[in-house]
Structure formats: structure tokens, C-alpha cells
CHARMM-style PDB file with segment names, atoms N, HN, CA, C and O in Angstrom:
ATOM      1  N   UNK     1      74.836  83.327 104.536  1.00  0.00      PROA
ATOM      2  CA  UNK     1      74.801  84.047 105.786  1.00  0.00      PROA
ATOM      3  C   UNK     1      74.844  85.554 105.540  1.00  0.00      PROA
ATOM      4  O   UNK     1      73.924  86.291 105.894  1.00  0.00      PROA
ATOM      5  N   UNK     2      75.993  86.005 104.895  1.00  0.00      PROA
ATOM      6  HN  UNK     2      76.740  85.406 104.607  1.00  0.00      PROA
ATOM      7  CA  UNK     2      76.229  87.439 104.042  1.00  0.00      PROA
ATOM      8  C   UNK     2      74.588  87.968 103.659  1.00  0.00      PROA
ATOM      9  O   UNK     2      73.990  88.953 104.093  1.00  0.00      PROA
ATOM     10  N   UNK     3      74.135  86.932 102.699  1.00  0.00      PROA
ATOM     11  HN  UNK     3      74.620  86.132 102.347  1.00  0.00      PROA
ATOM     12  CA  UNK     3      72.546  87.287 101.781  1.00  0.00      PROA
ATOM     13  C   UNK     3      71.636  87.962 103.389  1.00  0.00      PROA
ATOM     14  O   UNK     3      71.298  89.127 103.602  1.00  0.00      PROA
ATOM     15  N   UNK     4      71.461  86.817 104.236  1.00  0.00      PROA
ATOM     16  HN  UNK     4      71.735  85.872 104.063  1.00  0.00      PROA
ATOM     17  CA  UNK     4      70.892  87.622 105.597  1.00  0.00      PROA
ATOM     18  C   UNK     4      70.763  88.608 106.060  1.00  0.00      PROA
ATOM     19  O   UNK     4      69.684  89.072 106.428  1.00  0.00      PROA
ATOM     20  N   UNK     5      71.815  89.128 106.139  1.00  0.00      PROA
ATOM     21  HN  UNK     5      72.692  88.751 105.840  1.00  0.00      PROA
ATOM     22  CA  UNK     5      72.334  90.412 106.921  1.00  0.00      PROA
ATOM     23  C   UNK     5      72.206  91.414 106.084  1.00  0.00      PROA
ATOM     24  O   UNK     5      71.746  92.449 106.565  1.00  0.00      PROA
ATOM     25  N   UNK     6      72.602  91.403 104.469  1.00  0.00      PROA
ATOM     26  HN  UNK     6      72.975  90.561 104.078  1.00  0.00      PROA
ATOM     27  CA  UNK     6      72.128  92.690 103.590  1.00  0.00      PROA
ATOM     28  C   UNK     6      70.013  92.438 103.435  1.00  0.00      PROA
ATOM     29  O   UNK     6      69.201  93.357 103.320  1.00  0.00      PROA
ATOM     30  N   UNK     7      69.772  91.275 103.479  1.00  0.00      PROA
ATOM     31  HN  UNK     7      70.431  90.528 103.572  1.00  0.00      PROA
ATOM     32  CA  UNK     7      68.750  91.535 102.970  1.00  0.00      PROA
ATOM     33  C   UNK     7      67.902  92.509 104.604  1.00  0.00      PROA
ATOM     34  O   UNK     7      67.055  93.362 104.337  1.00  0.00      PROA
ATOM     35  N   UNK     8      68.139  92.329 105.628  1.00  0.00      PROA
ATOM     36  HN  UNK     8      68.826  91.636 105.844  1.00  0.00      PROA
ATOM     37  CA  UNK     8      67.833  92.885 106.720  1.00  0.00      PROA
ATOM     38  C   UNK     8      68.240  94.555 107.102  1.00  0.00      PROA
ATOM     39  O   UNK     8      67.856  95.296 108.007  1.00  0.00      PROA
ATOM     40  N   UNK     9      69.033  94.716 106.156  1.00  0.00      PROA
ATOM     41  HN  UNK     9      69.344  94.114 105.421  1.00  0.00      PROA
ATOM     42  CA  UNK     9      69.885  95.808 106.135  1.00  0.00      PROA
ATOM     43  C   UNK     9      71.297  96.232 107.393  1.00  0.00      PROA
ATOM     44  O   UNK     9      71.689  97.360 107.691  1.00  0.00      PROA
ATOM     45  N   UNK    10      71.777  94.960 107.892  1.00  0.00      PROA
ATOM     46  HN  UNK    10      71.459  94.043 107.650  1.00  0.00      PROA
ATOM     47  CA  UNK    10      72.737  95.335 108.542  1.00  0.00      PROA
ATOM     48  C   UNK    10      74.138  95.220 107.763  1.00  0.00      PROA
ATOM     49  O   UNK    10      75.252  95.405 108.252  1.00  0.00      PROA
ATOM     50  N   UNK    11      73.860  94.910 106.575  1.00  0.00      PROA
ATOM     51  HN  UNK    11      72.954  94.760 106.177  1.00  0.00      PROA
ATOM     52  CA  UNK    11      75.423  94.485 105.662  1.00  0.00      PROA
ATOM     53  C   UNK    11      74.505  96.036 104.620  1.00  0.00      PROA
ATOM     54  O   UNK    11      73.308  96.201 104.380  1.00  0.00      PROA
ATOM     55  N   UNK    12      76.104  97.163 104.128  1.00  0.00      PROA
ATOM     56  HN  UNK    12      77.076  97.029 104.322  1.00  0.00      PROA
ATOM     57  CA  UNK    12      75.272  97.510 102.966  1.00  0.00      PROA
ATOM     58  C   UNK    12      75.952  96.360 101.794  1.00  0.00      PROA
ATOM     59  O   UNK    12      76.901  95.613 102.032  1.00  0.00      PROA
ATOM     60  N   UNK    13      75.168  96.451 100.448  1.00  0.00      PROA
ATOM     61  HN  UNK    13      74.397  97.057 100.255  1.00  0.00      PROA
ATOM     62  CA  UNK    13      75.812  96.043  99.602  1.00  0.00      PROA
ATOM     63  C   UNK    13      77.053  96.654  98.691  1.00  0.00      PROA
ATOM     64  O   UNK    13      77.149  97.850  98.418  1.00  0.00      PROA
ATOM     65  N   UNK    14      77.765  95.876  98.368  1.00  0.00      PROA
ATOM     66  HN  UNK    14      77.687  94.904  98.590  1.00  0.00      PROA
ATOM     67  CA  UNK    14      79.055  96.087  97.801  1.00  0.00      PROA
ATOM     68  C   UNK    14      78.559  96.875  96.650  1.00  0.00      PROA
ATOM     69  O   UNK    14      77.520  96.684  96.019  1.00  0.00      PROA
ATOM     70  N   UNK    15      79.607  97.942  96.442  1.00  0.00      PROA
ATOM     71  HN  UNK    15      80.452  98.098  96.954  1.00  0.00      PROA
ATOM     72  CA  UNK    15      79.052  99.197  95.394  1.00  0.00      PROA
ATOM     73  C   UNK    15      80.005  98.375  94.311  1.00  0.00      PROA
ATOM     74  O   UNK    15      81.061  97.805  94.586  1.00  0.00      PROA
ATOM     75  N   UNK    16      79.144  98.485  92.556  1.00  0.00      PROA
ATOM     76  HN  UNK    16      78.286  98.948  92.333  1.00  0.00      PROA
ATOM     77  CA  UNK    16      80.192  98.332  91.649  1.00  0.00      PROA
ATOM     78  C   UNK    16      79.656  99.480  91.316  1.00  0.00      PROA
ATOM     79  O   UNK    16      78.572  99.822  91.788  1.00  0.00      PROA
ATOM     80  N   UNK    17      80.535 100.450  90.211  1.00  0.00      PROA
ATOM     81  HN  UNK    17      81.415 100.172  89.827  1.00  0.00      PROA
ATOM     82  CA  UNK    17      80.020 101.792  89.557  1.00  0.00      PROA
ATOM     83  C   UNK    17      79.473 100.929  88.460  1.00  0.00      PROA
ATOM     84  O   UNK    17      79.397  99.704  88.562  1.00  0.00      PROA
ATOM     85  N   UNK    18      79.067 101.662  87.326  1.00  0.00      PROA
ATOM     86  HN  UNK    18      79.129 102.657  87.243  1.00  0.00      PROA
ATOM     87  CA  UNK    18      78.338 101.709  86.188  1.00  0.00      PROA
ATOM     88  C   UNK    18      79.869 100.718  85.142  1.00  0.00      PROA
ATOM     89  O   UNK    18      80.950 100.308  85.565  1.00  0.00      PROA
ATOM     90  N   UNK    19      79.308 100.660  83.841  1.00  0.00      PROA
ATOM     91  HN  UNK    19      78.430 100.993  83.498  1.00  0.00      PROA
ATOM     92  CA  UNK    19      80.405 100.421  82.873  1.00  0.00      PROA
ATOM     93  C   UNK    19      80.860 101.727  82.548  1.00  0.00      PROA
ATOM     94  O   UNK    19      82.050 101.793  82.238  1.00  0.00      PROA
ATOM     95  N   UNK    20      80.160 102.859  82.541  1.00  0.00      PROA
ATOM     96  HN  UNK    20      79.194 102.806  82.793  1.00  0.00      PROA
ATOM     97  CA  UNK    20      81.630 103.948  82.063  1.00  0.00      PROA
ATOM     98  C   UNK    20      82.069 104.391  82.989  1.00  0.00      PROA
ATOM     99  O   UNK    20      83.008 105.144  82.727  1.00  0.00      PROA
ATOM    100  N   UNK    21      81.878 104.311  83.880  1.00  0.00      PROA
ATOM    101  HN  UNK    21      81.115 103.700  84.093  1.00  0.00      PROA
ATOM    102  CA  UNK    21      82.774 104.562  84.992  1.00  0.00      PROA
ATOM    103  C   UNK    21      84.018 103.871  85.428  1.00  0.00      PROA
ATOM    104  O   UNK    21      85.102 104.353  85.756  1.00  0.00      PROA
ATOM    105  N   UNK    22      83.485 102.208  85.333  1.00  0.00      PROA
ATOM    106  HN  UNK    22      82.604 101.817  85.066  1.00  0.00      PROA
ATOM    107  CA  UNK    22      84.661 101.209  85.417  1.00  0.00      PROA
ATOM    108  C   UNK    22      85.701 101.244  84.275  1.00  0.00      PROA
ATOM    109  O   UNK    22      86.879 100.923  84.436  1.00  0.00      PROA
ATOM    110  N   UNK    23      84.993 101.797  82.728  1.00  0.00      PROA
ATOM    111  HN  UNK    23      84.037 102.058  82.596  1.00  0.00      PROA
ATOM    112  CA  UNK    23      85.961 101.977  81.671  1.00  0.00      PROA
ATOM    113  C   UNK    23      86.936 102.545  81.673  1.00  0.00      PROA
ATOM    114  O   UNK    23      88.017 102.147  81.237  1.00  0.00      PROA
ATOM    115  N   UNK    24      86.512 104.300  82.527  1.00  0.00      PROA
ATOM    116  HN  UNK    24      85.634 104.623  82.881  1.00  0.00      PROA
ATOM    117  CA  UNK    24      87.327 105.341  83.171  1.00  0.00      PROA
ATOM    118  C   UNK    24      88.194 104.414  83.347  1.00  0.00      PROA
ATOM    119  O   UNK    24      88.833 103.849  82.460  1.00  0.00      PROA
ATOM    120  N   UNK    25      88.257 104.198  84.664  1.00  0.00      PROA
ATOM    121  HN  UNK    25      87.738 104.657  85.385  1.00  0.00      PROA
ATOM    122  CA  UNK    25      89.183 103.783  85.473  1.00  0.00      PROA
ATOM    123  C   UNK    25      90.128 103.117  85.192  1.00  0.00      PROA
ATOM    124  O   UNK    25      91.283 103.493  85.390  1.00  0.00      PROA
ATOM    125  N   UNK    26      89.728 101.705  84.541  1.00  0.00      PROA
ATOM    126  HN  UNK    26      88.789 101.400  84.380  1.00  0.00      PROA
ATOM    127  CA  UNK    26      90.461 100.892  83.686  1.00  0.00      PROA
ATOM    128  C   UNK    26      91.394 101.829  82.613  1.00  0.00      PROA
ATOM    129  O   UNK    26      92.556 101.533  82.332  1.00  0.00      PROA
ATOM    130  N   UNK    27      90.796 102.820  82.154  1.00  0.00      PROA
ATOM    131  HN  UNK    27      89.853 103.061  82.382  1.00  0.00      PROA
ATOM    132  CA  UNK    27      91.757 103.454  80.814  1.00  0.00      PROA
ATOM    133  C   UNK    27      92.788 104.542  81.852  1.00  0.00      PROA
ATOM    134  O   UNK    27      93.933 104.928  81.619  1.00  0.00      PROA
ATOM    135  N   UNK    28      91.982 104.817  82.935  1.00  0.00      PROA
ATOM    136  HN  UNK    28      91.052 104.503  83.125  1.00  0.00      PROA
ATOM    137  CA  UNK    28      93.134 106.007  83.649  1.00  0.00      PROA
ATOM    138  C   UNK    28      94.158 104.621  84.670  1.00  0.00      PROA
ATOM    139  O   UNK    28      94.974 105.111  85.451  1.00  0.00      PROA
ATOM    140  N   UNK    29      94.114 103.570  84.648  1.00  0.00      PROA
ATOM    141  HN  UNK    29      93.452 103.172  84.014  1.00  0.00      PROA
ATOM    142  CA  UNK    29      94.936 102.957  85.247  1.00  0.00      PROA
ATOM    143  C   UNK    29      96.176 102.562  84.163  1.00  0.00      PROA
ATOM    144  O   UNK    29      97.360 102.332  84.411  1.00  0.00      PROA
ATOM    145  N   UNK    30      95.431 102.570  82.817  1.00  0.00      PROA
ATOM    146  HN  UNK    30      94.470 102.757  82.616  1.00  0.00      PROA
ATOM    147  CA  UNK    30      96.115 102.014  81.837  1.00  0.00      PROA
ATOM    148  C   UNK    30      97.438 103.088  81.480  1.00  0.00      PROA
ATOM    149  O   UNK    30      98.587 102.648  81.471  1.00  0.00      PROA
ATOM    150  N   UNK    31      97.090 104.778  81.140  1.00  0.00      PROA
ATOM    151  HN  UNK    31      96.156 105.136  81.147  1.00  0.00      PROA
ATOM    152  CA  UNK    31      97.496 105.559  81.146  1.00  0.00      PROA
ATOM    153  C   UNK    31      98.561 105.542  82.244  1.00  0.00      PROA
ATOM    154  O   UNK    31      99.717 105.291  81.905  1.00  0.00      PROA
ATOM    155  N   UNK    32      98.288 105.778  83.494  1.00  0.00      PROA
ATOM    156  HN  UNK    32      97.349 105.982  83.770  1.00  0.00      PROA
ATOM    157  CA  UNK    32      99.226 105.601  84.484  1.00  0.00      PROA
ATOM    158  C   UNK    32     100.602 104.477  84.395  1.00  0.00      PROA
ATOM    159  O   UNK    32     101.772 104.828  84.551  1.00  0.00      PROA
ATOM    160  N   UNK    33     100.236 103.359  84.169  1.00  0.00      PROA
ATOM    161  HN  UNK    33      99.286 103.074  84.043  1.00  0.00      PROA
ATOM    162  CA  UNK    33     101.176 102.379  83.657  1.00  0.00      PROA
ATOM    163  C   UNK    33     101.809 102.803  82.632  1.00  0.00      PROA
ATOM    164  O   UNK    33     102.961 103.087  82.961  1.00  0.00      PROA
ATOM    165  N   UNK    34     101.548 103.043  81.186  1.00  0.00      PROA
ATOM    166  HN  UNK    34     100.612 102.812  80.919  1.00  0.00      PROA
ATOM    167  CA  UNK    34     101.985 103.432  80.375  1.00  0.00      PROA
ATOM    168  C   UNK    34     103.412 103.968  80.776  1.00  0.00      PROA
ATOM    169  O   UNK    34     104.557 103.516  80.761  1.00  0.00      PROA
ATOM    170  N   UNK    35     102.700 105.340  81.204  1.00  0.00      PROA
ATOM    171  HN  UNK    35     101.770 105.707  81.216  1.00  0.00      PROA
ATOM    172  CA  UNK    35     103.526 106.750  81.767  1.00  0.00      PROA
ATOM    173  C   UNK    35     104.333 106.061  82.121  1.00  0.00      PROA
ATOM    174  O   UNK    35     104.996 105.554  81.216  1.00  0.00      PROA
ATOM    175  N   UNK    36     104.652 105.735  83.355  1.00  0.00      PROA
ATOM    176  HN  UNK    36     104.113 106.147  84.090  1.00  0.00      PROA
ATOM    177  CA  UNK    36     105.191 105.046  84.091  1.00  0.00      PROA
ATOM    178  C   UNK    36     106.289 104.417  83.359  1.00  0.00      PROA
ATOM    179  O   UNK    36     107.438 104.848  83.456  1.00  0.00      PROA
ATOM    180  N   UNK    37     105.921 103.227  82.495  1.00  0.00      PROA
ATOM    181  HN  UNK    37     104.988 102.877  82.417  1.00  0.00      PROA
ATOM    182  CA  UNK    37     107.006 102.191  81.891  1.00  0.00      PROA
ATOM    183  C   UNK    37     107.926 103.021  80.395  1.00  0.00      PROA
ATOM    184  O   UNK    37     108.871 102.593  79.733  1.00  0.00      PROA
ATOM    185  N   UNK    38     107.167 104.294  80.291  1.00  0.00      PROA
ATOM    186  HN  UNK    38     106.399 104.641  80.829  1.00  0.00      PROA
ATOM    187  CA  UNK    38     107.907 105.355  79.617  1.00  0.00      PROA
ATOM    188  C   UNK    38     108.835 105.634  80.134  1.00  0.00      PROA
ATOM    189  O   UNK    38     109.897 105.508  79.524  1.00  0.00      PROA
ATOM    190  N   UNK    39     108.824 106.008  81.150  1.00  0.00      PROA
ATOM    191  HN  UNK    39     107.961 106.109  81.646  1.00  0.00      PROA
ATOM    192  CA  UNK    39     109.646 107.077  82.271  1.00  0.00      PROA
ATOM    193  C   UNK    39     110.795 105.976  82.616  1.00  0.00      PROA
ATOM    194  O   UNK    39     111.977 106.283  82.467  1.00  0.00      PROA
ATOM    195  N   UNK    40     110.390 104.589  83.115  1.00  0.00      PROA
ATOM    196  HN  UNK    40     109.429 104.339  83.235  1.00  0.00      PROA
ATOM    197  CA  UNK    40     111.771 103.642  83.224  1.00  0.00      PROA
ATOM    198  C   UNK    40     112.421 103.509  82.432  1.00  0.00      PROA
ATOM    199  O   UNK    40     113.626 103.630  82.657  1.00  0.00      PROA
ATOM    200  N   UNK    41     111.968 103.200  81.131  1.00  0.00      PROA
ATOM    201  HN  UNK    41     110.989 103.102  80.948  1.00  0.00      PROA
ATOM    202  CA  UNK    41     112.255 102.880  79.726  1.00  0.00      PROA
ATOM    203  C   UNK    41     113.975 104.353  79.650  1.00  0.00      PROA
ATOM    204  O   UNK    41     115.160 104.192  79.362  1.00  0.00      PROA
ATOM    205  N   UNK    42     113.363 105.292  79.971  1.00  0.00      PROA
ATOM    206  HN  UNK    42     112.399 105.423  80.206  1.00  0.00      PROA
ATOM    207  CA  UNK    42     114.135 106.252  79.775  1.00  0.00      PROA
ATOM    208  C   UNK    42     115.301 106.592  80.803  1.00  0.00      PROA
ATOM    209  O   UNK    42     116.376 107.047  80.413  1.00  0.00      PROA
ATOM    210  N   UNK    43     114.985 106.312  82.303  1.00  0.00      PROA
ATOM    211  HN  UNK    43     114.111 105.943  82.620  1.00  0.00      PROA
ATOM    212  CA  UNK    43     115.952 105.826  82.935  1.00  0.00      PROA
ATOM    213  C   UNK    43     116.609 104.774  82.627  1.00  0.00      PROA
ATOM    214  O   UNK    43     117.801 105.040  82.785  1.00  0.00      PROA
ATOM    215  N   UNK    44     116.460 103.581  82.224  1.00  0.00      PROA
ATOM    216  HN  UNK    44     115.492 103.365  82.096  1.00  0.00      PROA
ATOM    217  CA  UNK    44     117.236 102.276  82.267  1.00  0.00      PROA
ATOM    218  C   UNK    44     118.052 103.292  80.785  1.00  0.00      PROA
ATOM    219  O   UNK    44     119.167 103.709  81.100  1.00  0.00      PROA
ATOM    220  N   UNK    45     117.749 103.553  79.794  1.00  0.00      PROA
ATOM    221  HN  UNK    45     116.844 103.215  79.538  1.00  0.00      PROA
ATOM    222  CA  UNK    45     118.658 103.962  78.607  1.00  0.00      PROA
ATOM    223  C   UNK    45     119.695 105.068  79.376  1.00  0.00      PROA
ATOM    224  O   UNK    45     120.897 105.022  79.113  1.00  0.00      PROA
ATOM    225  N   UNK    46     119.314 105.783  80.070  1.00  0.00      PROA
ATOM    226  HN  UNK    46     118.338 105.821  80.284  1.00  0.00      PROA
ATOM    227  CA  UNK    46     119.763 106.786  80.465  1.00  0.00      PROA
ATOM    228  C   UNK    46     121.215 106.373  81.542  1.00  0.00      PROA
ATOM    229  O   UNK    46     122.311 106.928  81.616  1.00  0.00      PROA
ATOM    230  N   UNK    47     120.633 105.129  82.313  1.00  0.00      PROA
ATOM    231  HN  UNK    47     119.743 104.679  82.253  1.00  0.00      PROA
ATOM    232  CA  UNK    47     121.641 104.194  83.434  1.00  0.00      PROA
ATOM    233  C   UNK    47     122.848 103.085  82.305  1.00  0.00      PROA
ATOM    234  O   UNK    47     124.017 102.796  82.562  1.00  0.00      PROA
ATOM    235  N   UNK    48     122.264 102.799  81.432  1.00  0.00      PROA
ATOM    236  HN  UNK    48     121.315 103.034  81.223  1.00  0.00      PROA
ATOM    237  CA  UNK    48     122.876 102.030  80.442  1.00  0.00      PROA
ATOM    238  C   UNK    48     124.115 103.146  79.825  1.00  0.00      PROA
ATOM    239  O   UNK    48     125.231 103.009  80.327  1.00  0.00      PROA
ATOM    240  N   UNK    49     123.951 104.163  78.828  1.00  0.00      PROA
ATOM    241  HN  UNK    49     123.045 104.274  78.420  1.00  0.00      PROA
ATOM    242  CA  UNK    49     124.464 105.164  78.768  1.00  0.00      PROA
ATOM    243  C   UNK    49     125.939 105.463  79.355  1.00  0.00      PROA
ATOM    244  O   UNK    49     127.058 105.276  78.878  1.00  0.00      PROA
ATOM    245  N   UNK    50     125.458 106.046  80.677  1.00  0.00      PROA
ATOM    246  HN  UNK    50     124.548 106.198  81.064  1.00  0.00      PROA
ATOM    247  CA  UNK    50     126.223 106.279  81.418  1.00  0.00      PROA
ATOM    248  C   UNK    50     127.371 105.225  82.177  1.00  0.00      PROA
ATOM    249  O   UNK    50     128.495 105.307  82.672  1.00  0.00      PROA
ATOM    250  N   UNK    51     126.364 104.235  81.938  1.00  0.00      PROA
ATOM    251  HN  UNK    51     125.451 104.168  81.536  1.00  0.00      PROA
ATOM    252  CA  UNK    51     127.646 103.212  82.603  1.00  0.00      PROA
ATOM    253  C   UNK    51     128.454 103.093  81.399  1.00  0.00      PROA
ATOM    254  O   UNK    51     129.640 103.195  81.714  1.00  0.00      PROA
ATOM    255  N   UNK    52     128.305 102.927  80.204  1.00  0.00      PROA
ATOM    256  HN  UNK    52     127.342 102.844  79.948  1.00  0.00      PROA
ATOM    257  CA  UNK    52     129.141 102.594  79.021  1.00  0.00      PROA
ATOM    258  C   UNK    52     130.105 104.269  79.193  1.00  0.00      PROA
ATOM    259  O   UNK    52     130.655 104.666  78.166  1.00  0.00      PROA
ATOM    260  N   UNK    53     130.228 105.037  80.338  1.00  0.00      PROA
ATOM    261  HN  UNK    53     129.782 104.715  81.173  1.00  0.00      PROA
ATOM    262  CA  UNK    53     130.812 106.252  80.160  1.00  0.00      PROA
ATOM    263  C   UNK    53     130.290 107.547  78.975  1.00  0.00      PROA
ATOM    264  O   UNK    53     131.173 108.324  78.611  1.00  0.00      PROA
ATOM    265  N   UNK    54     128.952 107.723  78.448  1.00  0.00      PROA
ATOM    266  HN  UNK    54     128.235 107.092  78.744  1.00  0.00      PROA
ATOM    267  CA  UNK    54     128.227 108.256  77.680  1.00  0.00      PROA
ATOM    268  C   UNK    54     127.353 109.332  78.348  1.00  0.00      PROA
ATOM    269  O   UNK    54     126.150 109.094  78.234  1.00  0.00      PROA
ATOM    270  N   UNK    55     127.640 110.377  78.970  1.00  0.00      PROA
ATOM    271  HN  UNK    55     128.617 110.569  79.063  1.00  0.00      PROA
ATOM    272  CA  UNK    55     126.993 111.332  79.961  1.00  0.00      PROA
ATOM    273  C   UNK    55     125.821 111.666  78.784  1.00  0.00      PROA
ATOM    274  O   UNK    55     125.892 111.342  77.599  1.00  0.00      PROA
ATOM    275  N   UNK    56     124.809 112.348  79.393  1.00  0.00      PROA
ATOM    276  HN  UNK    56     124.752 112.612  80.356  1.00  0.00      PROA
ATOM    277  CA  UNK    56     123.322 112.496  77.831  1.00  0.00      PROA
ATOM    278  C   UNK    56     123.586 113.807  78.818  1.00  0.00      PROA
ATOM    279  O   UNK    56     123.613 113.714  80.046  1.00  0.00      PROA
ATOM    280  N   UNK    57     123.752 114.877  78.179  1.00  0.00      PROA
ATOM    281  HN  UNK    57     123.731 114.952  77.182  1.00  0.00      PROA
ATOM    282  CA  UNK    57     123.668 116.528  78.176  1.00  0.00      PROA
ATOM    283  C   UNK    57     122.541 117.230  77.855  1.00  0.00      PROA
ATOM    284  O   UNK    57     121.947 116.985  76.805  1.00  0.00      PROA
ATOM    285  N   UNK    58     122.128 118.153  78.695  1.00  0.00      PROA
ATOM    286  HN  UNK    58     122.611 118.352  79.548  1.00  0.00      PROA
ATOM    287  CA  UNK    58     120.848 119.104  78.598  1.00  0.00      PROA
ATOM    288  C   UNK    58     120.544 119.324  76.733  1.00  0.00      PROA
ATOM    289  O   UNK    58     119.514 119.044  76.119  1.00  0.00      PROA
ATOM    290  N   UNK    59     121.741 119.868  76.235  1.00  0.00      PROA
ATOM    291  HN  UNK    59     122.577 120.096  76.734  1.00  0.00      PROA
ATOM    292  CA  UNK    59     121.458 120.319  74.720  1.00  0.00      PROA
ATOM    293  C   UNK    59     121.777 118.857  73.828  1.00  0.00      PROA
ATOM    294  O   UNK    59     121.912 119.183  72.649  1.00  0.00      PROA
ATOM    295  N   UNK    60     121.950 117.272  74.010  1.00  0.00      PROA
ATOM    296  HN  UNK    60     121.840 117.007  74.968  1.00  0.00      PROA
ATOM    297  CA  UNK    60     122.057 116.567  73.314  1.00  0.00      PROA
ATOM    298  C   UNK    60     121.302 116.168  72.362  1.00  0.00      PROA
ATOM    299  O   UNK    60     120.106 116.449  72.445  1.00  0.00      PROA
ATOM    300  N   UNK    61     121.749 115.471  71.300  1.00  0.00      PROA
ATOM    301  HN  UNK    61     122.720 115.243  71.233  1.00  0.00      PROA
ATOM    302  CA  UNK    61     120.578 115.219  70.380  1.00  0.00      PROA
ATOM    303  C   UNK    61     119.698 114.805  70.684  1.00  0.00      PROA
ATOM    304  O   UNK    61     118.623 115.294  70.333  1.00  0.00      PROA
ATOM    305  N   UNK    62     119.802 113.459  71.662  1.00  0.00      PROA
ATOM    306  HN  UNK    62     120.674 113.062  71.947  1.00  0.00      PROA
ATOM    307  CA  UNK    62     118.230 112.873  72.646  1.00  0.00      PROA
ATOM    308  C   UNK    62     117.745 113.833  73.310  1.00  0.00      PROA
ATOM    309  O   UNK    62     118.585 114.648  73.692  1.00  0.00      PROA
ATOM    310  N   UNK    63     116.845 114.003  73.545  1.00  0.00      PROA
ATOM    311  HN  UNK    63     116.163 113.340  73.234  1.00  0.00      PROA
ATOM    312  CA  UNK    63     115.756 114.757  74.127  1.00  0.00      PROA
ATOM    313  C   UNK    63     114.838 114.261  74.985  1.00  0.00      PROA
ATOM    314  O   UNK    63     113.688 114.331  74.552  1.00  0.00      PROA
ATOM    315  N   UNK    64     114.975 113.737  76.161  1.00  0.00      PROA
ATOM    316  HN  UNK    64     115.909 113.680  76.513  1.00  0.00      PROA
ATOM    317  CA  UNK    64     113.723 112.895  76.789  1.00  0.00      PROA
ATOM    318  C   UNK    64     112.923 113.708  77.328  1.00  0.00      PROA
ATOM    319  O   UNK    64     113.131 114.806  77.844  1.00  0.00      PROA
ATOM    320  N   UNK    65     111.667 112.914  77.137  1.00  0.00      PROA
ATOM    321  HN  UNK    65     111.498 112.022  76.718  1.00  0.00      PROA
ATOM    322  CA  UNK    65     110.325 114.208  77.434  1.00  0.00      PROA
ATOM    323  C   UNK    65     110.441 114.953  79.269  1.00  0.00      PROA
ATOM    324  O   UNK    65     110.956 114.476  80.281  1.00  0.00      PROA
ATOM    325  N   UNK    66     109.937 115.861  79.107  1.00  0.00      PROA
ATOM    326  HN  UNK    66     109.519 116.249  78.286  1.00  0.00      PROA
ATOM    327  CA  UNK    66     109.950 116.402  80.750  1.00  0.00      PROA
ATOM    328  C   UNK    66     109.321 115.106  81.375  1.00  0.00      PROA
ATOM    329  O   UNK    66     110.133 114.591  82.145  1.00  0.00      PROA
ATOM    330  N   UNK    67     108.267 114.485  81.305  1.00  0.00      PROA
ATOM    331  HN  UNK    67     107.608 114.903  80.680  1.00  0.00      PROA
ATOM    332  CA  UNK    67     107.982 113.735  81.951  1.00  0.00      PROA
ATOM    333  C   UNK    67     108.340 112.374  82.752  1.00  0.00      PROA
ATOM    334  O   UNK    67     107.917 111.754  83.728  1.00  0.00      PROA
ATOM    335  N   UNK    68     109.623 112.236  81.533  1.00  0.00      PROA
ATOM    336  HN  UNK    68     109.967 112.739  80.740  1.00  0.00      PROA
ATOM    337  CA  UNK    68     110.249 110.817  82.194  1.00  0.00      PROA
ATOM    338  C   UNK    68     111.129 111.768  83.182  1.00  0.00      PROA
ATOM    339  O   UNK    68     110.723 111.731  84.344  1.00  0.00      PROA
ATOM    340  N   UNK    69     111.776 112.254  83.051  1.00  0.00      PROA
ATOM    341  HN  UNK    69     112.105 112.284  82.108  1.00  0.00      PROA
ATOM    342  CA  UNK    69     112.683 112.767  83.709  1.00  0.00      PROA
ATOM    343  C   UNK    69     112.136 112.666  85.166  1.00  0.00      PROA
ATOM    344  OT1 UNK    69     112.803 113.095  86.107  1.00  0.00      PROA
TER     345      UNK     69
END
């Protein structure tokens, strides 16, 4: 029924991009996650820490990147 209506032109067809485009995406979604499970990774150590009474100080030896923060 769908085939009908695009072939008549009242449906447009569903856009896919190209493969490097979809690669993009796929690798900038991947990146994003990453980041992301960095940044918890560093809270949960950071929540762990502190509950054991272990405050992590601006000048401490750990250093977590600006980004998790």
C-alpha cells in the first residue's frame, strides 16, 4: 500500500544518508558514550571515596580530567 503512494508521489521516500555519513554518526555516537561512561566511571570512584570518608582535593594526587567533572 506504502509502495503506492511513494510511487505516485504522495509518500516521500525514507532518506538513508550515504555509508560515510552513517559511519560519522555511528563513530560520533560512539564517542559520546564513551565520554559519558568516563565521566560516571569517575563519579561512582569519586561517590565510593567519599563514602569510605576519603574527600579527593583540588591539589590531590588523582587528577580527574576537566571533563568528567
Amino acid at each position: 500500500m506504502a509502495g503506492k503512494f511513494t510511487e505516485n508521489g504522495m509518500l516521500r521516500p525514507s532518506f538513508v544518508p550515504p555509508a560515510p555519513g552513517r559511519r560519522l554518526h555511528d563513530y560520533t555516537r560512539l564517542r559520546v558514550d564513551l565520554t559519558g561512561g568516563r565521566a560516571r566511571y569517575w563519579r561512582q570512584l569519586e561517590k565510593l571515596l567519599e563514602d569510605a570518608l576519603i574527600k579527593l582535593l583540588e591539589d590531590a594526587l588523582i587528577k580527574v580530567p576537566a571533563v568528567a567533572r
